[in-house]
N, C-alpha and C positions, 0 to 999 in steps of 0.2 A: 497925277492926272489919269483919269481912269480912262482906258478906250476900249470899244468894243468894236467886231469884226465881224461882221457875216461870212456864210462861204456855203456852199450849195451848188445845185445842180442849176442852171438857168432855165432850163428847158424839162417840163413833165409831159407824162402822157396822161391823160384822161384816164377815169378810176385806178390812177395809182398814189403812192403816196408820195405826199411833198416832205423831202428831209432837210434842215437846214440848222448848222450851229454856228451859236455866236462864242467868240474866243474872247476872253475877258484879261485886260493887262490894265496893271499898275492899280490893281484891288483884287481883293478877294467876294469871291459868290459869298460866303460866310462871315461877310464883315456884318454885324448888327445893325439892324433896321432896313437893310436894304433887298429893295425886290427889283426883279429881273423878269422883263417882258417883250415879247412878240407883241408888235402893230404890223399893220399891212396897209397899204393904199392901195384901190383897184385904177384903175384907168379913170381918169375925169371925177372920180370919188373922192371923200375923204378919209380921212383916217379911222382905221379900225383894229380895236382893242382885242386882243384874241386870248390873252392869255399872258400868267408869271408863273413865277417861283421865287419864293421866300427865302431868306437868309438860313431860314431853318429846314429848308427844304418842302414846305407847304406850298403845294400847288392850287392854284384857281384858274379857271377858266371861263372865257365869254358863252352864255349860256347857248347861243346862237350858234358853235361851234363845237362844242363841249364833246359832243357824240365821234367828233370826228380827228380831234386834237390829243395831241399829250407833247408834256415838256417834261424836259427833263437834265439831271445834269452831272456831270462828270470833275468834281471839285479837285480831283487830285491835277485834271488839266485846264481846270478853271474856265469849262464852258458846260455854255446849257444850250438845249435842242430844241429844234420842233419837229413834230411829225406831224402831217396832215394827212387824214386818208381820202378816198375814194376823191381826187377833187376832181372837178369838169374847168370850165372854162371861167366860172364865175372866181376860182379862186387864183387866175393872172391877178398878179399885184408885185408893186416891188414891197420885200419883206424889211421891216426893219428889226432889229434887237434895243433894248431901253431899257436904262435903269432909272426908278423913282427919282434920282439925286437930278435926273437933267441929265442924263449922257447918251450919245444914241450915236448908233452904227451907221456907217455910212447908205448902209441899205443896199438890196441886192433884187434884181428884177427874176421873177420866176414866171412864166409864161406857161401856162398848158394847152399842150396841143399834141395832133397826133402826128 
């Protein structure tokens, strides 16, 4: 059973950046065909797509955030990252982590404020 875990800072301040990784058990980042993705909810919103990373380490990102995103990942401790920069207020959401197969993090509220 594969699980993932958030873990992060809850609280950012305004143009700084938002750092958040998810910790990946009972699979590997580099098992074939599998991608690994950041969603976010904002408040009263729904779900939004932000970004993965490939089994083979190929990244894509939601074009809407692209300028301000990277992910990234650490295989030997079998997690991957997000960093978000400059964000304001617009980017309170709780974060989740997801992989394609249907797995997802229990999720982790980040709030920005000063």
């Amino acid at each position: 059973q594969v699980q993932l875990q958030e873990s992060g800072p809850g609280l950012v301040k305004p143009s700084q950046t938002l750092s958040l990784t998810c910790t990946v058990s009972g699979g590997s980042l580099t098992t074939y065909d599998y991608w690994w993705r950041w969603i976010r909810q904002p408040p009263g919103k729904g779900l939004e797509w932000m970004g993965g990373i490939g089994y083979s380490g190929i990244t894509t990102y939601s074009p809407s955030l692209k300028s301000r995103t990277s992910i990234n990942w650490d295989t030997g401790k079998n997690e991957f990252t997000l960093q978000l920069s400059s964000v304001t207020s617009e980017d309170t959401a709780v974060y989740y982590c997801v992989s394609n197969k249907g797995y997802w993090g229990q999720g982790t509220q980040v709030t920005v404020s000063s």
